[in-house]
Backbone of each chain as ProteinMPNN parsed JSONL, in Angstrom:
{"seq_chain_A": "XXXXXXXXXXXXXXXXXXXXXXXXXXXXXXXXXXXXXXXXXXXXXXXXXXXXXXXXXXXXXXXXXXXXXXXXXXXXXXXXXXXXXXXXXXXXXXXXXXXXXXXX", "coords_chain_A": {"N_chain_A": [[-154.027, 130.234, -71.461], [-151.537, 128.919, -69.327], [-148.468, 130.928, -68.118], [-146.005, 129.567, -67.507], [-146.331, 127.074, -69.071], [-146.603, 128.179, -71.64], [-144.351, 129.351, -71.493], [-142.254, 126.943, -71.475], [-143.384, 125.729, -73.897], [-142.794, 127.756, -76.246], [-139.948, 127.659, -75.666], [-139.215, 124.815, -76.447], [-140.006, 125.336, -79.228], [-138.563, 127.153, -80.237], [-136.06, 125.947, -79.821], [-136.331, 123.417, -81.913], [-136.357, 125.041, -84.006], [-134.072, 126.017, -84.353], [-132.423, 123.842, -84.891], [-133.027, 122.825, -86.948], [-131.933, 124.902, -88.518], [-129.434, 124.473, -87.981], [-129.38, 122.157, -89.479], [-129.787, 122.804, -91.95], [-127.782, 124.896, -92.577], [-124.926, 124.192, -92.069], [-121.864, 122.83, -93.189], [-120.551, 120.197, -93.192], [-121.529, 116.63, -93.325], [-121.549, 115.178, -90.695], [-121.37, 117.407, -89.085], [-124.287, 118.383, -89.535], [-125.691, 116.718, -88.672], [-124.935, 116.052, -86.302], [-126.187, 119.063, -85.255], [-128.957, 118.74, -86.075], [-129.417, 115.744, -84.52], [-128.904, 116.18, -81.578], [-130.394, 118.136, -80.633], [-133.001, 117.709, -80.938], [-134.483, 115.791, -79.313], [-134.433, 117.013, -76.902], [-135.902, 119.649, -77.989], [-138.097, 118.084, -78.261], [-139.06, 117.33, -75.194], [-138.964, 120.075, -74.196], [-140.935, 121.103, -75.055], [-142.653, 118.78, -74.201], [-142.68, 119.025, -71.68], [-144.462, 121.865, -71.715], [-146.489, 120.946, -72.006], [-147.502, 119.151, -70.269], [-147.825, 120.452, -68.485], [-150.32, 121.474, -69.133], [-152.119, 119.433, -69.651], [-152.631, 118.058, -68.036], [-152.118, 114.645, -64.58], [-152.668, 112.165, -66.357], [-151.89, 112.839, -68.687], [-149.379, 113.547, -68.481], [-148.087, 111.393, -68.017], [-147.695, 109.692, -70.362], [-146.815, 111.61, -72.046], [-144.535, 111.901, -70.059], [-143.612, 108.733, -70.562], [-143.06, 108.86, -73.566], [-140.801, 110.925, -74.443], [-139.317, 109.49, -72.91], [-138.315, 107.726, -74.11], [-137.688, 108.822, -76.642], [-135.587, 109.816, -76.044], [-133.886, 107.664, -75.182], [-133.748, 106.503, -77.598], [-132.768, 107.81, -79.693], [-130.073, 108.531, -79.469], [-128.817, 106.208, -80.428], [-129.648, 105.933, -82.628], [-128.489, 107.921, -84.079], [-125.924, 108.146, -84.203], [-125.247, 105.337, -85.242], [-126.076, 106.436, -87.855], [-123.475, 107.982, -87.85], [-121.975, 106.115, -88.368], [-122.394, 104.951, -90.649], [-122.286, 107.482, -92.245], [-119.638, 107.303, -92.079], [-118.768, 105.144, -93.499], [-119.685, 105.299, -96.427], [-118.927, 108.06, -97.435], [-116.216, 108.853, -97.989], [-114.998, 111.424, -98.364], [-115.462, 113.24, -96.73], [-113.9, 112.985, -94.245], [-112.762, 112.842, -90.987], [-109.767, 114.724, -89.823], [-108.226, 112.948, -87.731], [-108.974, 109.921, -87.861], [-109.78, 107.654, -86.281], [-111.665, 105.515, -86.584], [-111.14, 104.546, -88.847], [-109.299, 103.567, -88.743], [-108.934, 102.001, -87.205], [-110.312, 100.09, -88.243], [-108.776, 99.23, -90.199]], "CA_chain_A": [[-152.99, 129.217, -71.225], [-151.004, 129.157, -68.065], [-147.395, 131.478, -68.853], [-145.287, 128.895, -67.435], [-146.403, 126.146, -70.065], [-146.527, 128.649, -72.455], [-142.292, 129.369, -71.834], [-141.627, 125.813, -72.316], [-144.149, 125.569, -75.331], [-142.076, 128.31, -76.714], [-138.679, 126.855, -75.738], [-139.429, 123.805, -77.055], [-140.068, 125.455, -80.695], [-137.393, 128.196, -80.479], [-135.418, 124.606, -79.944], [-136.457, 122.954, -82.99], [-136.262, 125.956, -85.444], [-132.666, 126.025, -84.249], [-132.22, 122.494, -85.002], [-133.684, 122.729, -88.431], [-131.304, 126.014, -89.081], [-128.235, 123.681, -88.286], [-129.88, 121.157, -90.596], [-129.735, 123.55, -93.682], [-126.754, 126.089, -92.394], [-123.77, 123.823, -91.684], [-121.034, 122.233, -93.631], [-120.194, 118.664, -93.169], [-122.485, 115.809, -92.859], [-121.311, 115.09, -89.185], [-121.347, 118.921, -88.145], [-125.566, 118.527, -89.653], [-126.576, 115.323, -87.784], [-125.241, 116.719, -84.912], [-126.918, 119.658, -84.818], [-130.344, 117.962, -85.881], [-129.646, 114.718, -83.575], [-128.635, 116.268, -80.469], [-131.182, 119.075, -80.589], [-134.679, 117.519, -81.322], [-134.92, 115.367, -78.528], [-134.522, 118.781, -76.054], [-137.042, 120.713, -78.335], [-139.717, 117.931, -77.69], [-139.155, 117.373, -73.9], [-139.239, 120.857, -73.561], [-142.678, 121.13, -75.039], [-143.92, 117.722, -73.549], [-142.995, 119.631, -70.342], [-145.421, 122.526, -71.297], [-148.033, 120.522, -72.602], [-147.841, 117.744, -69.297], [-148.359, 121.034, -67.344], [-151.743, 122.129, -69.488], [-153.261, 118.588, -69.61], [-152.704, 117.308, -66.058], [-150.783, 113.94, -64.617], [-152.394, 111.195, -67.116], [-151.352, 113.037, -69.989], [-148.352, 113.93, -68.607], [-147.067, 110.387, -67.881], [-147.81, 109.299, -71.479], [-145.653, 112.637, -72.417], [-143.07, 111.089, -69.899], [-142.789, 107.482, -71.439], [-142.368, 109.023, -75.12], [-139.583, 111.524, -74.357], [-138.048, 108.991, -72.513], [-138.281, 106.363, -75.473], [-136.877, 109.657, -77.862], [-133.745, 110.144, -75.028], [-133.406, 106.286, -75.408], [-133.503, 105.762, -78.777], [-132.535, 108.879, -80.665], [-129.125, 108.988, -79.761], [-128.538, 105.636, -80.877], [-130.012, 106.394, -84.405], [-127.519, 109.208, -84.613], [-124.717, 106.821, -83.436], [-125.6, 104.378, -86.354], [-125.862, 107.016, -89.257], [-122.475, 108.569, -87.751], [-120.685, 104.942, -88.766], [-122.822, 104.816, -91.979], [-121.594, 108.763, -93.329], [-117.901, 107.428, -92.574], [-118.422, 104.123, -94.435], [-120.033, 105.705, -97.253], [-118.351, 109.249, -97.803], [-114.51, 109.128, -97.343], [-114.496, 112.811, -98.373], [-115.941, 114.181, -95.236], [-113.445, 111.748, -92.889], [-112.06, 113.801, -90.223], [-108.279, 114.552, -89.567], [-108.034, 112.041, -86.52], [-110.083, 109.06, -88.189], [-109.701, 106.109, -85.705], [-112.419, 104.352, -86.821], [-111.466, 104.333, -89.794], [-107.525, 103.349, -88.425], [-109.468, 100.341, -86.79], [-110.998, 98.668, -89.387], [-108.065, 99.135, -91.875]], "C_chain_A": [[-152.009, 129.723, -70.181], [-149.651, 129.79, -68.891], [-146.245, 130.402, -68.535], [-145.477, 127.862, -68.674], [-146.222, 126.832, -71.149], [-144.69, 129.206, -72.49], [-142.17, 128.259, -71.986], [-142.107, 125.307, -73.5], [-142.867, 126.372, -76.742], [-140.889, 128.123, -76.726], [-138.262, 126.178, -76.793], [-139.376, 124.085, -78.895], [-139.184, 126.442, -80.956], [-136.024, 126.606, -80.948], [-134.795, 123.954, -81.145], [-135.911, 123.564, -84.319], [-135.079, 126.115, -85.279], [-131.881, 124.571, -84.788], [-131.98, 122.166, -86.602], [-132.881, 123.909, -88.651], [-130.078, 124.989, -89.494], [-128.365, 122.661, -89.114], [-129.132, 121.749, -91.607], [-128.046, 124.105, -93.822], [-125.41, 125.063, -92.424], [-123.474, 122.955, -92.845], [-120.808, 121.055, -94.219], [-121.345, 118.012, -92.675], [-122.624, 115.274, -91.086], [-122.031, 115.976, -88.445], [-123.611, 119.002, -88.001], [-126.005, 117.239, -88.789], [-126.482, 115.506, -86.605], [-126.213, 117.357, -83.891], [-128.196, 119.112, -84.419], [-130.506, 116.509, -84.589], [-129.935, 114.922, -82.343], [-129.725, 117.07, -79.828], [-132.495, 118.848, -79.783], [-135.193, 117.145, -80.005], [-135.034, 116.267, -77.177], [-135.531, 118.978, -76.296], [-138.191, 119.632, -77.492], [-139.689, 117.115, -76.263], [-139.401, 118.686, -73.362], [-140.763, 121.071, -73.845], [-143.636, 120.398, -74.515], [-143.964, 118.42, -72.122], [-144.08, 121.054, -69.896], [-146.421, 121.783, -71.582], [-148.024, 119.083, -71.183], [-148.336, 119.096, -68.28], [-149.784, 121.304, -67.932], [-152.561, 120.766, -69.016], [-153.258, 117.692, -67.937], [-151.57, 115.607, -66.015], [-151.333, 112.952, -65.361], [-151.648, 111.771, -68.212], [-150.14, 113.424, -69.718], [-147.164, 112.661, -67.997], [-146.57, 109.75, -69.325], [-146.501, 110.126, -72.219], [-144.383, 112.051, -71.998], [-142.384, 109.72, -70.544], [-142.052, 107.968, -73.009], [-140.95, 109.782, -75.319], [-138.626, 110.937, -73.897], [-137.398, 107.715, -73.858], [-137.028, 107.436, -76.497], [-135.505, 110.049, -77.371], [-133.397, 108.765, -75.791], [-132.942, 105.673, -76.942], [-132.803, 106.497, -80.216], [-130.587, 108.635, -80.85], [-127.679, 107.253, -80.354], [-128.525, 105.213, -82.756], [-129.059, 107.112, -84.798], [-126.004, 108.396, -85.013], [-124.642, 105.947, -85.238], [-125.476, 104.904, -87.533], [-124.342, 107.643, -89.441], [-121.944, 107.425, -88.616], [-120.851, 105.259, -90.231], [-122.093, 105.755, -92.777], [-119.931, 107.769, -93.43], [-118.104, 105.982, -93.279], [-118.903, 104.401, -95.732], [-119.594, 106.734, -98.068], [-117.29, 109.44, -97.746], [-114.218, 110.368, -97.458], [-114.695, 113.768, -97.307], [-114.784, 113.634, -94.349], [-112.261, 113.467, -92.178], [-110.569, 113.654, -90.279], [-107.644, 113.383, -89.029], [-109.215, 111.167, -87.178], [-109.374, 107.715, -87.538], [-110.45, 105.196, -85.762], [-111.636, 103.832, -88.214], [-109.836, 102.929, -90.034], [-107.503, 101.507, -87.672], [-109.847, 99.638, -87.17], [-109.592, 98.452, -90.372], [-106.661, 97.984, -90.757]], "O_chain_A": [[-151.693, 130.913, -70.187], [-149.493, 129.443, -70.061], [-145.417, 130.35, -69.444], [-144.479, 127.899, -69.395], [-145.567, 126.177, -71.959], [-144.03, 129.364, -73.517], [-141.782, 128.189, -73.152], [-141.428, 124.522, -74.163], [-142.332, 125.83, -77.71], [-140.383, 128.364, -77.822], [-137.467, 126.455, -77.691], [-138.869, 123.297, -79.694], [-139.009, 126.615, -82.162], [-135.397, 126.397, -81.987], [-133.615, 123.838, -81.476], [-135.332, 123.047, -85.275], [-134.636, 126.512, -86.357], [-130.67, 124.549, -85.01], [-131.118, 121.53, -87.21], [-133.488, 124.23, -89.672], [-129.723, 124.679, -90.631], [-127.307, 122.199, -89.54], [-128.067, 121.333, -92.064], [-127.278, 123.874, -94.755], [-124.67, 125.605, -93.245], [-124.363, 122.389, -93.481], [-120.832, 120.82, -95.427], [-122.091, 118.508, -91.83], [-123.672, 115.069, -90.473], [-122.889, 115.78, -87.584], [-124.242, 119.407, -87.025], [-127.132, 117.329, -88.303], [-127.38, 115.319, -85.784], [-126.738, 117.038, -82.824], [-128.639, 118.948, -83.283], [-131.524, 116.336, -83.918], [-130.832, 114.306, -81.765], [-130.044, 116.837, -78.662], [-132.957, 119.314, -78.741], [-136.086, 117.795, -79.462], [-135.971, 115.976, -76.433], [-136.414, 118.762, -75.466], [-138.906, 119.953, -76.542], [-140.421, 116.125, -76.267], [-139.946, 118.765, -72.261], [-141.627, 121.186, -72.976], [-144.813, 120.686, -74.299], [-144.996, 118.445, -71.452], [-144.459, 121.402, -68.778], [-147.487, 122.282, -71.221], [-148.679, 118.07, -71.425], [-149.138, 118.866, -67.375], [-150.605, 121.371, -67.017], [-153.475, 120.841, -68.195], [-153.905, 116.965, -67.184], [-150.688, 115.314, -66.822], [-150.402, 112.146, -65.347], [-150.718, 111.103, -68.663], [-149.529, 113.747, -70.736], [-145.984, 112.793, -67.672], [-145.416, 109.371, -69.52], [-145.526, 109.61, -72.767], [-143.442, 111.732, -72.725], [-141.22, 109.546, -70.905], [-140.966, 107.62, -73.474], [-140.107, 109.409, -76.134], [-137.445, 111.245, -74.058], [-136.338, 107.184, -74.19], [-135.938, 107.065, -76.93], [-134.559, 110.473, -78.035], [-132.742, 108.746, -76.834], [-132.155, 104.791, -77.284], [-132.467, 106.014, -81.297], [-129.955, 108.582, -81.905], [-126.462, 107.208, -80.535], [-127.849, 104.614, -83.592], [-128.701, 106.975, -85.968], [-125.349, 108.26, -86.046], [-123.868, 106.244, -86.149], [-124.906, 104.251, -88.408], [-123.856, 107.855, -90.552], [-121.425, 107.787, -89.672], [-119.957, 105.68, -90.965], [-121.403, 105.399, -93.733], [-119.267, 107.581, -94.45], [-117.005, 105.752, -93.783], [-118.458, 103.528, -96.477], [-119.726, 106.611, -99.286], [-117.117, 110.577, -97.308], [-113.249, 110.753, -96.805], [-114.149, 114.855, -97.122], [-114.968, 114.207, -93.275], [-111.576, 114.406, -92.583], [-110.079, 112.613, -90.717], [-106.713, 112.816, -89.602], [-110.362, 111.603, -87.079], [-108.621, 106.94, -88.127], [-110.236, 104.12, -85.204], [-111.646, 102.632, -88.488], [-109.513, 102.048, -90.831], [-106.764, 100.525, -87.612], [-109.893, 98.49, -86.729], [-109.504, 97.529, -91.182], [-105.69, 97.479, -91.321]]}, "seq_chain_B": "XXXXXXXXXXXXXXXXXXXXXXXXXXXXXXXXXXXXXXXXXXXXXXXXXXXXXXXXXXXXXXXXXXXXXXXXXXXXXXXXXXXXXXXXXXX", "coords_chain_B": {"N_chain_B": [[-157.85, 128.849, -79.876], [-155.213, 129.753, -78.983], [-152.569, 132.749, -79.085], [-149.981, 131.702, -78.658], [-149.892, 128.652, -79.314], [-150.579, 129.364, -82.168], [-148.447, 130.602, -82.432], [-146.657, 128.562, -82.016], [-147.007, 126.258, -83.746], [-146.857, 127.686, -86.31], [-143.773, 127.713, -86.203], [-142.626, 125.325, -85.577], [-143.683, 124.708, -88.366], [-141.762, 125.984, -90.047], [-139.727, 124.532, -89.078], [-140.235, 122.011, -90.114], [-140.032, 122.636, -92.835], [-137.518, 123.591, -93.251], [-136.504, 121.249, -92.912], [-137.324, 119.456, -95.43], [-136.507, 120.322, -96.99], [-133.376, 119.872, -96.703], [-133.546, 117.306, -97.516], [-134.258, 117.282, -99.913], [-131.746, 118.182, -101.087], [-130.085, 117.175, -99.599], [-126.816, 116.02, -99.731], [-125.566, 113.148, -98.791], [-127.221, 110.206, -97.915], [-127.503, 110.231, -95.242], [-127.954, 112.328, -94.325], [-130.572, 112.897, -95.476], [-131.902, 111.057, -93.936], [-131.685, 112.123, -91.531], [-133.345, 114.33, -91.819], [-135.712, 113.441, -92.437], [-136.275, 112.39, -89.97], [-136.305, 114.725, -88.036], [-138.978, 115.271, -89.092], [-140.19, 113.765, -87.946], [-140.166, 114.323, -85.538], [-140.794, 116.841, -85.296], [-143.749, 116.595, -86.127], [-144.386, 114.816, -83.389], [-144.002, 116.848, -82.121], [-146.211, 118.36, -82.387], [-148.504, 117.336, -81.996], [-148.274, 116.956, -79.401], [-148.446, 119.282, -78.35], [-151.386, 119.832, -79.499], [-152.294, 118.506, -77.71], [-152.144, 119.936, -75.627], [-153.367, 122.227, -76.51], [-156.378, 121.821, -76.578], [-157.096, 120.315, -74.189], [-156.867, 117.35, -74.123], [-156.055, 114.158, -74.091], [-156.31, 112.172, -76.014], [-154.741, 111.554, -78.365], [-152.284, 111.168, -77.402], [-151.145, 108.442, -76.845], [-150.259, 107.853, -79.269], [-147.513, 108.821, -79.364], [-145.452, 107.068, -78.436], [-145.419, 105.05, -80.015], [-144.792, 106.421, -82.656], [-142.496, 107.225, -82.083], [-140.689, 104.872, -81.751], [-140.964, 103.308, -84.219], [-139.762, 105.501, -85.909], [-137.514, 104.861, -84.751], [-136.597, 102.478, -85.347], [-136.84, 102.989, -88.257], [-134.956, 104.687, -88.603], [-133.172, 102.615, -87.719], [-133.019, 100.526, -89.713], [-132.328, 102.081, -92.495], [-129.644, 102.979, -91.603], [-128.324, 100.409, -91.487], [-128.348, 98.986, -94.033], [-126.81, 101.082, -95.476], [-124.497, 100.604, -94.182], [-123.843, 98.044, -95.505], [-123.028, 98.898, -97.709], [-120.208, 98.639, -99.835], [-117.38, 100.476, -98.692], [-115.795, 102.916, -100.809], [-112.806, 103.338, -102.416], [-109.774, 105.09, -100.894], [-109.146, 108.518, -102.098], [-106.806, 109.638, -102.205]], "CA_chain_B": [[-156.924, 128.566, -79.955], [-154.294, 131.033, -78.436], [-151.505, 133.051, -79.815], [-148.716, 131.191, -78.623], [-150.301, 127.734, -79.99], [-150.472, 129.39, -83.186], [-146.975, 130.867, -83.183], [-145.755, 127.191, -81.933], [-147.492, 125.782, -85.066], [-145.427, 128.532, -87.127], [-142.368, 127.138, -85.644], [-142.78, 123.924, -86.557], [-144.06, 124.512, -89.669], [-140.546, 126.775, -90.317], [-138.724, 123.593, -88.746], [-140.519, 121.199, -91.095], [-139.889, 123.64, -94.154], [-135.639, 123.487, -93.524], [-135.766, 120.246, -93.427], [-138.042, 119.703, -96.05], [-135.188, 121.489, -98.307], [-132.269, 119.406, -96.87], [-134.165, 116.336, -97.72], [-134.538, 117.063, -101.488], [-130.384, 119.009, -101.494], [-128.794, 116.648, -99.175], [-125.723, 114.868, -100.416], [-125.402, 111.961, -98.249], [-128.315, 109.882, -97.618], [-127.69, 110.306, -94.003], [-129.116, 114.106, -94.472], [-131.948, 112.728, -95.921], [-133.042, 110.527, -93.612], [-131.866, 112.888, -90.574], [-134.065, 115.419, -91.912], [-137.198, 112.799, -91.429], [-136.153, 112.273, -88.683], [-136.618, 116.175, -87.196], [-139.701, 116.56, -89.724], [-141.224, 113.271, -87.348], [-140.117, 114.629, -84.125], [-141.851, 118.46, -85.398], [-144.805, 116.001, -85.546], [-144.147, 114.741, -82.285], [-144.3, 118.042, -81.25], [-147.421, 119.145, -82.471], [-149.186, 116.15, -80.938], [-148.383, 117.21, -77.479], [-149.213, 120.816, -78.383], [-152.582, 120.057, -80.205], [-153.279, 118.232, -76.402], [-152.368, 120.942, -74.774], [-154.555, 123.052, -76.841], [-157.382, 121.058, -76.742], [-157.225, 119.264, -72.776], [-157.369, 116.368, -74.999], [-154.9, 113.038, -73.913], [-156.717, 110.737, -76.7], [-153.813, 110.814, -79.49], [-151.053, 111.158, -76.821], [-151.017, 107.63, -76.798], [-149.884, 107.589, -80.546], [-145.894, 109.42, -79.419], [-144.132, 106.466, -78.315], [-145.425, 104.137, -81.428], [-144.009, 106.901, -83.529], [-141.102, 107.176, -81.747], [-140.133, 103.722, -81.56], [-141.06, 103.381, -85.3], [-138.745, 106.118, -86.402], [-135.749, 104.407, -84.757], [-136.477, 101.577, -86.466], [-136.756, 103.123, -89.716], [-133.777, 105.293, -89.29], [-131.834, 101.708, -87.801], [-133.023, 99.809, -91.027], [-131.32, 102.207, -93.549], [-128.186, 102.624, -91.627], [-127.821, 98.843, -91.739], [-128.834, 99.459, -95.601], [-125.81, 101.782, -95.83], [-123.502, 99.616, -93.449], [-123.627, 96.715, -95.993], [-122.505, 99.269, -98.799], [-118.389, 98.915, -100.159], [-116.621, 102.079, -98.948], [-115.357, 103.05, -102.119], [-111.202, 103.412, -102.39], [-109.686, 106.571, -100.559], [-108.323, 108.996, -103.263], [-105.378, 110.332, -101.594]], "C_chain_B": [[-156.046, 130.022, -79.877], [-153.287, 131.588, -79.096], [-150.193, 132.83, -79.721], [-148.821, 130.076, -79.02], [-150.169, 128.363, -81.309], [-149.01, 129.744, -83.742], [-146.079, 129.546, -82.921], [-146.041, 126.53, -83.113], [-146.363, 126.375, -86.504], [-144.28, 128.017, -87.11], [-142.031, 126.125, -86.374], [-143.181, 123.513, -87.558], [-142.684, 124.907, -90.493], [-139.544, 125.552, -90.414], [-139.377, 122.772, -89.998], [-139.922, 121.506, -93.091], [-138.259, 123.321, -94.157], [-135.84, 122.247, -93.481], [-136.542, 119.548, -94.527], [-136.777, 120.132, -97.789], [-134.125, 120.96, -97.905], [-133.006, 117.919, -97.439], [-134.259, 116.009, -99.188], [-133.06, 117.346, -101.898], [-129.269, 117.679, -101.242], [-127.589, 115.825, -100.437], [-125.359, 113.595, -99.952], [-126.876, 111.387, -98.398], [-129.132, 109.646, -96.178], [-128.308, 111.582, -93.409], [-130.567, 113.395, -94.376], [-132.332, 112.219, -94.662], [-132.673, 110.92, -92.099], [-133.136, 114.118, -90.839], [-135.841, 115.117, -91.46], [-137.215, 112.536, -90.926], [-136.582, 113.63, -87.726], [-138.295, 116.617, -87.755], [-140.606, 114.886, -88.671], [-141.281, 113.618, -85.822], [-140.958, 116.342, -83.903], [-143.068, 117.505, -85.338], [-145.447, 115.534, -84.244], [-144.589, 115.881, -81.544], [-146.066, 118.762, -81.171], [-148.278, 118.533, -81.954], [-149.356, 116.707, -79.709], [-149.101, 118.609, -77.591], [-150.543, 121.086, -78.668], [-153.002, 119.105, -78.66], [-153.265, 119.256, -75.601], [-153.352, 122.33, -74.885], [-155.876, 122.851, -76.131], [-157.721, 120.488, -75.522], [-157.562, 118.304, -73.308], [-156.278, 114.773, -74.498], [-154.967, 111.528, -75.212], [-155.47, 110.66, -77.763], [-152.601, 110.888, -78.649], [-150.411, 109.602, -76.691], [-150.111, 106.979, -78.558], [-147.894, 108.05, -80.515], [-145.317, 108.115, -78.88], [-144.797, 105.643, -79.364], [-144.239, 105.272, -82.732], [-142.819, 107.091, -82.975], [-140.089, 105.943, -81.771], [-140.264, 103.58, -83.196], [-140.351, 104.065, -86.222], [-137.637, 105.68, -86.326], [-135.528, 103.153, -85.81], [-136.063, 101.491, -88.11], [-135.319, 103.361, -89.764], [-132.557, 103.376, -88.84], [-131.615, 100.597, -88.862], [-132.007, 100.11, -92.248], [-129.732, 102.695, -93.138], [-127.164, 101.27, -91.727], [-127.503, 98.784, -92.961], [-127.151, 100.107, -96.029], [-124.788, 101.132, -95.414], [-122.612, 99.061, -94.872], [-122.788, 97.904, -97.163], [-120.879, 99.171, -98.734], [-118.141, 99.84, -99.648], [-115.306, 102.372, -100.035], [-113.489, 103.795, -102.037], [-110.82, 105.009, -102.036], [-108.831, 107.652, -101.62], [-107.142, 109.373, -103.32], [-104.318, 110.313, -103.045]], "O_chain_B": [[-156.206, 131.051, -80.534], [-152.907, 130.806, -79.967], [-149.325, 133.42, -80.365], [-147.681, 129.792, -79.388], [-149.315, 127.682, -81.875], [-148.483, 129.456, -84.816], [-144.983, 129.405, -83.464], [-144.996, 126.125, -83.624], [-145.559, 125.828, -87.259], [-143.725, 127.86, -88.197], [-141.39, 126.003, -87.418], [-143.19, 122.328, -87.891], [-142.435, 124.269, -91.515], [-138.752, 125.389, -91.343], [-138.8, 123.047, -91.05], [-139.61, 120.808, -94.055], [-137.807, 122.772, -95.162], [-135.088, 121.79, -94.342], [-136.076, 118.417, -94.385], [-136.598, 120.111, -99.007], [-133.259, 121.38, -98.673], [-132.113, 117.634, -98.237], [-134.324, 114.876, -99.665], [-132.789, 116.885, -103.007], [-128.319, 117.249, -101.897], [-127.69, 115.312, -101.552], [-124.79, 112.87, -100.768], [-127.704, 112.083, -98.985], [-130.261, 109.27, -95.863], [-128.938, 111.772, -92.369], [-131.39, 113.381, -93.46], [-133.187, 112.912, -94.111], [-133.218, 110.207, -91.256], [-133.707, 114.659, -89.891], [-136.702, 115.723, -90.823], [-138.307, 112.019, -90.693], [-137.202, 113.419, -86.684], [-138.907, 117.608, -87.356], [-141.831, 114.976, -88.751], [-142.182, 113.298, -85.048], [-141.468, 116.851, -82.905], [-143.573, 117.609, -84.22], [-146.628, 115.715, -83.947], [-145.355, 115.897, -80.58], [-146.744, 119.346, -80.325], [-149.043, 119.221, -81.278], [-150.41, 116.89, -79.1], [-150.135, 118.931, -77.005], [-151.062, 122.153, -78.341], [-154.221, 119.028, -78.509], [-154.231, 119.541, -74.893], [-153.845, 123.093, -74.054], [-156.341, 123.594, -75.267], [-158.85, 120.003, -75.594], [-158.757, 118.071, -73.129], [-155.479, 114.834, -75.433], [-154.28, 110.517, -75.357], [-155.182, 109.494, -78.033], [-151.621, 110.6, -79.335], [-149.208, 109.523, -76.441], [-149.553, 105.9, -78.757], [-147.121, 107.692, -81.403], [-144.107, 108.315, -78.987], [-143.735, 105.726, -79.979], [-143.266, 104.905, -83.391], [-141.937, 107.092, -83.834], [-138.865, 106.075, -81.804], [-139.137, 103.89, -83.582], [-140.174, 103.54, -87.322], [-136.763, 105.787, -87.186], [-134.69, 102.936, -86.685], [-135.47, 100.697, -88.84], [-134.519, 102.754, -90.477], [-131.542, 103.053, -89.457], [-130.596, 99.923, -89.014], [-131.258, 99.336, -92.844], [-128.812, 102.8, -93.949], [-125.959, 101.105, -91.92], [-126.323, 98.518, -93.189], [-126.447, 99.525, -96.854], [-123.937, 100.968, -96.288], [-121.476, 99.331, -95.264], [-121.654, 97.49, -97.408], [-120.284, 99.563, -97.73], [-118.881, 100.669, -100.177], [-114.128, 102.033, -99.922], [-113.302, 104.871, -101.469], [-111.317, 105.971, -102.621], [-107.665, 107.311, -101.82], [-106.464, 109.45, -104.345], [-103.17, 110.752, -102.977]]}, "name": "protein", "num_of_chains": 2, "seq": "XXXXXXXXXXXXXXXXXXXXXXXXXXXXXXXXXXXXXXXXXXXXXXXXXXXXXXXXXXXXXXXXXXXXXXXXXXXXXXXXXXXXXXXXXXXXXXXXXXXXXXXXXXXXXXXXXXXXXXXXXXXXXXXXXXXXXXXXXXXXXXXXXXXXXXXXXXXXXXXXXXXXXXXXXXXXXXXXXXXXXXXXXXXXXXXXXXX"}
């Protein structure tokens, strides 16, 4: 396997397992969705970028539509569960809660 | 199959495993269903990796259904949670 695909293969899952630490390791429900939200979609662009270099350019357009779908759509998922924790949990609510200053 | 395919497999088996364990702990339900969220994007991953193993492009066609399918899920039960009361602040 070529060493260049093989550093972003490895990226890509150094990435993840970092992702999945801040999952388990952190605090507040915010501080964990973060980590995991912001993360993932990195880890698997960096791997679609070793694995578009192993299989050549069909497989590596297919790679491009999905990572761009997981940019596009991920950070709106995150977005959506953010509102949900603060309408659900008032014990987590941050110091500065202006959402919360806007609905009330 | 090479020894950096197998230690990427490891990886993502490690990543699947933590969240795997916030999934059954969490306290919100926004854990939970962040956690299947990372344990479908470690899938994600292995997809591309099991083509790159393999010079294979035939299931690459399967990452944006699951990707688009995940948002969905996860934008179903934040709606789900939306609709819930937020329960009186204790102060």
């Amino acid at each position: 396997m070529n060493p260049v695909s093989s550093f972003f293969l490895l990226a890509g899952t150094a990435m993840i397992v970092l992702a999945a630490i801040g999952l388990i390791k952190l605090k507040t429900p915010y501080a964990r969705l973060h980590a995991a939200g912001k993360a993932s979609p990195v880890a698997f662009i960096l791997a679609g970028i070793g694995a578009a270099i192993e299989v050549g350019w069909a497989g590596a357009a297919q790679l491009i539509v999905a990572g761009g779908a997981l940019v596009v759509t991920l950070p709106i998922a995150v977005h959506l569960l953010f509102r949900a924790v603060h309408s659900t949990a008032p014990e987590h609510d941050p110091t500065l809660d202006e959402l919360g200053r806007d609905r009330a | 199959m090479s020894v950096v395919v197998l230690v990427v497999y490891t990886g993502l088996l490690v990543a699947v495993g933590c969240a795997a364990v916030r999934l059954f702990q969490g306290p919100t339900l926004a854990d939970r269903v962040m956690a299947l969220d990372l344990m479908l994007i470690a899938f994600m991953t292995g997809i591309a990796v099991d083509a790159a193993d393999r010079q294979d492009t035939t299931f690459l066609n399967l990452l944006v259904v699951i990707a688009v399918i995940g948002f969905t899920a996860t934008l179903a039960v934040a709606t789900f949670m939306e609709r819930r009361e937020r329960p009186e602040d204790p102060s």
